[in-house]
C-alpha positions as CSV (number, residue, x, y, z in Angstrom):
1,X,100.2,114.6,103.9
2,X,102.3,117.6,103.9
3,X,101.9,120.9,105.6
4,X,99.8,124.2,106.1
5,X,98.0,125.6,102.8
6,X,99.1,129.2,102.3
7,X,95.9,130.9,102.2
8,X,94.4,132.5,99.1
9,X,91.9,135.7,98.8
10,X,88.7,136.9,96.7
11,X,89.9,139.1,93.7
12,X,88.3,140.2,90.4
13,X,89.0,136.9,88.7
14,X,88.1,134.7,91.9
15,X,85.2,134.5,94.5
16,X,85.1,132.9,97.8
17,X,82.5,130.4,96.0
18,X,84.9,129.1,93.6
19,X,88.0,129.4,96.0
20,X,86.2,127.3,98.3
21,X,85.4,124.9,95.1
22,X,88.9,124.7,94.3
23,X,89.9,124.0,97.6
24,X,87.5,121.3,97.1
25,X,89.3,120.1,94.2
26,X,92.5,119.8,96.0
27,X,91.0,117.9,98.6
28,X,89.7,114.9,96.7
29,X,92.7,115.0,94.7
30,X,94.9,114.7,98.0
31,X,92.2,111.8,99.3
32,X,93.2,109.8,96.0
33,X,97.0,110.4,96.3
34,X,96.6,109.4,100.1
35,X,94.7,106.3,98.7
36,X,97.4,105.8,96.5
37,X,100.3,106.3,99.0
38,X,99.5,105.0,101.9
39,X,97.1,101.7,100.4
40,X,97.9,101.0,96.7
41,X,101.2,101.6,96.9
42,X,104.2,99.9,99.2
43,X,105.8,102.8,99.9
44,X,104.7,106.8,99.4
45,X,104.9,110.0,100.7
46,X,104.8,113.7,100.4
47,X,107.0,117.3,101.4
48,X,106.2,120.5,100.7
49,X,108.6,123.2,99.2
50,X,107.5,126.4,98.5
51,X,104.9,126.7,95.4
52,X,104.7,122.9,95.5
53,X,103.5,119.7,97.5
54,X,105.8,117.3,95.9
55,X,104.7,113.0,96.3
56,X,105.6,109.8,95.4
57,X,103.9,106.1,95.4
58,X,106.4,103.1,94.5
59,X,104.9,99.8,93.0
60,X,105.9,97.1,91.2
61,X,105.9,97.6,87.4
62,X,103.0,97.5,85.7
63,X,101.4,97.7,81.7
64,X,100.3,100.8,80.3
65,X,98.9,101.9,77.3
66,X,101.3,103.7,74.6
67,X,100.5,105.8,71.6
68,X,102.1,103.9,68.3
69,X,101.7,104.6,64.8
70,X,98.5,106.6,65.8
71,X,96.9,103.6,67.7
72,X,96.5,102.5,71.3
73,X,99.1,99.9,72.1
74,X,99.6,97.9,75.3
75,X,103.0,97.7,76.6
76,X,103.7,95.2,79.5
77,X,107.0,95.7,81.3
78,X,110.4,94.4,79.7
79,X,113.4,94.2,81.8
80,X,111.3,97.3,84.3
81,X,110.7,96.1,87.5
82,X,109.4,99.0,89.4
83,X,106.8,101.7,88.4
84,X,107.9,105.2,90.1
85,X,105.5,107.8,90.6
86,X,105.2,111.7,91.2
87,X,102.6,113.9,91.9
88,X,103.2,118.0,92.2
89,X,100.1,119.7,93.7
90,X,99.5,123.3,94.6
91,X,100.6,124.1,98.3
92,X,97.3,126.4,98.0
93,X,94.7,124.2,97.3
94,X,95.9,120.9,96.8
95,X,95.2,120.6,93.3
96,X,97.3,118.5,90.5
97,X,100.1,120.9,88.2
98,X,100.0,119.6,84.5
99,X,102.3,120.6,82.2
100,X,105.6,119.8,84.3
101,X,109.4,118.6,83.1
102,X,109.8,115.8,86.1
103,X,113.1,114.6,86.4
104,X,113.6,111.7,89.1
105,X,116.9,110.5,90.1
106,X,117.5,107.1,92.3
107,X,120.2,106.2,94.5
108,X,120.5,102.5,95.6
109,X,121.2,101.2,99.0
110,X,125.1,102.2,98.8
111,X,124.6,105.6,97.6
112,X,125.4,104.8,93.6
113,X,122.7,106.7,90.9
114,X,120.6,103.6,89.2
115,X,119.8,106.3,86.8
116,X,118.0,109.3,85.8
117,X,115.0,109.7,84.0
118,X,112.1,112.0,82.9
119,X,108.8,111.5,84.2
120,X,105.9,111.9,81.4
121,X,102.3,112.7,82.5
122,X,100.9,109.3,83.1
123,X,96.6,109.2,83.1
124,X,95.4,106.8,85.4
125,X,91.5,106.3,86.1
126,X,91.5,107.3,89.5
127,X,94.7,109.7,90.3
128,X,96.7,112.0,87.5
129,X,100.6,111.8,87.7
130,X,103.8,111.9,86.5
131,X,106.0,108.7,86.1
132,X,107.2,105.7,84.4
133,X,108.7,101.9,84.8
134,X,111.9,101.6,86.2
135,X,114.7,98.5,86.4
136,X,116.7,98.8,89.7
137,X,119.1,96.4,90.9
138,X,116.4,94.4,93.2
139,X,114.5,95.0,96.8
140,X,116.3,98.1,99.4
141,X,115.9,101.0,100.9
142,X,117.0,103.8,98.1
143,X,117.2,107.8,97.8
144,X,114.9,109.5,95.0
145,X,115.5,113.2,94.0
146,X,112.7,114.7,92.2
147,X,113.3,118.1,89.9
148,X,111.5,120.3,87.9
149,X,112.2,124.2,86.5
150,X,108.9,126.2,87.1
151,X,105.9,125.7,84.6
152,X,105.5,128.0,81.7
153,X,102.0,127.9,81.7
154,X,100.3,131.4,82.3
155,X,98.4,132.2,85.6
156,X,95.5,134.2,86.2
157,X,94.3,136.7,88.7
158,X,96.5,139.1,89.7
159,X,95.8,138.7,93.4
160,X,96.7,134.8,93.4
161,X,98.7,134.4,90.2
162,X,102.3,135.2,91.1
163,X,103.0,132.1,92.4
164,X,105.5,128.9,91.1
165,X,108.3,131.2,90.3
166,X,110.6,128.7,91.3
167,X,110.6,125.1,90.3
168,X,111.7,122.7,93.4
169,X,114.4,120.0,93.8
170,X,113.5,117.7,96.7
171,X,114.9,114.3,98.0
172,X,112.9,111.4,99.6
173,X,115.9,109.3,102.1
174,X,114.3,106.3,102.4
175,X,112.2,104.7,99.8
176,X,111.6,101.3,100.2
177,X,111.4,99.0,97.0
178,X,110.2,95.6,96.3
179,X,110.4,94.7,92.8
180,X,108.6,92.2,90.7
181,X,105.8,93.1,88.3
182,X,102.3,93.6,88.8
């Protein structure tokens, strides 16, 4: 996967013991998104920028459950037919940031935008993410651009806290498609 970890120290708030378990954390989370993009998936990756290790997986579209009237409701794919996914992890340890605004734009093969759309939080059983169903004009090699404004969620310890200042706007060149539904 992507890059160097920027290292972080003991502090008040944090011990070796649970920097190590943290680390940990990030590690069997990156195993999983690995599993996901390199196995699961027919095309994935992952680039570091700043704060953030920033991945996708690209499968065919697939049926999720959805929240209606206050009940669980499964919701196979319409006229979707690709499922686009993103996962933001912290550069430091590797672990999964909740709580993000994803916004994923895709090019097709001549450079046109298919369209724009937010990401939600998706849970899955083995791997959290962000993402969602997708229609695209069929099979190719596209461009996605994934954005997000920095999180709002407080941060403890003073020693590793001041971090994800930023949010990050990153571009994938070639992402290979193959639609259908799964």
């Amino acid at each position: 996967m992507a890059g160097d970890k920027p290292p972080m120290k003991p502090s008040e708030e944090v011990s070796r013991t649970a920097l190590a378990l943290a680390t940990a954390q990030g590690d069997a989370y990156g195993i999983a998104l690995k599993h996901m993009t390199s196995i699961v998936a027919h095309d994935g990756g992952e680039m570091r920028q700043g704060d953030y290790l920033i991945g996708f997986a690209v499968e065919k579209a697939e049926g999720m459950y959805h929240m209606r009237g206050g009940k669980l409701e499964w919701i196979e794919p319409d006229q979707e037919n690709v499922h686009i996914e993103v996962a933001v992890r912290d550069a430091s340890d590797g672990r999964f940031l909740p709580g993000l605004k994803i916004f994923a734009t895709l090019f097709d093969p001549s450079g046109n935008e298919v369209g724009t759309h937010e990401m939600p939080y998706l849970w899955h059983p083995a791997l959290y993410h962000y993402g969602r169903n997708w229609k695209v004009p069929g099979d190719g090699t596209y461009r996605l651009r994934v954005r997000f404004e920095a999180p709002d969620f407080p941060r403890h310890d003073e020693v590793n806290g001041k971090r994800f200042e930023t949010g990050a706007d990153v571009e994938f060149p070639k992402v290979e498609i193959k639609t259908g539904k799964g």
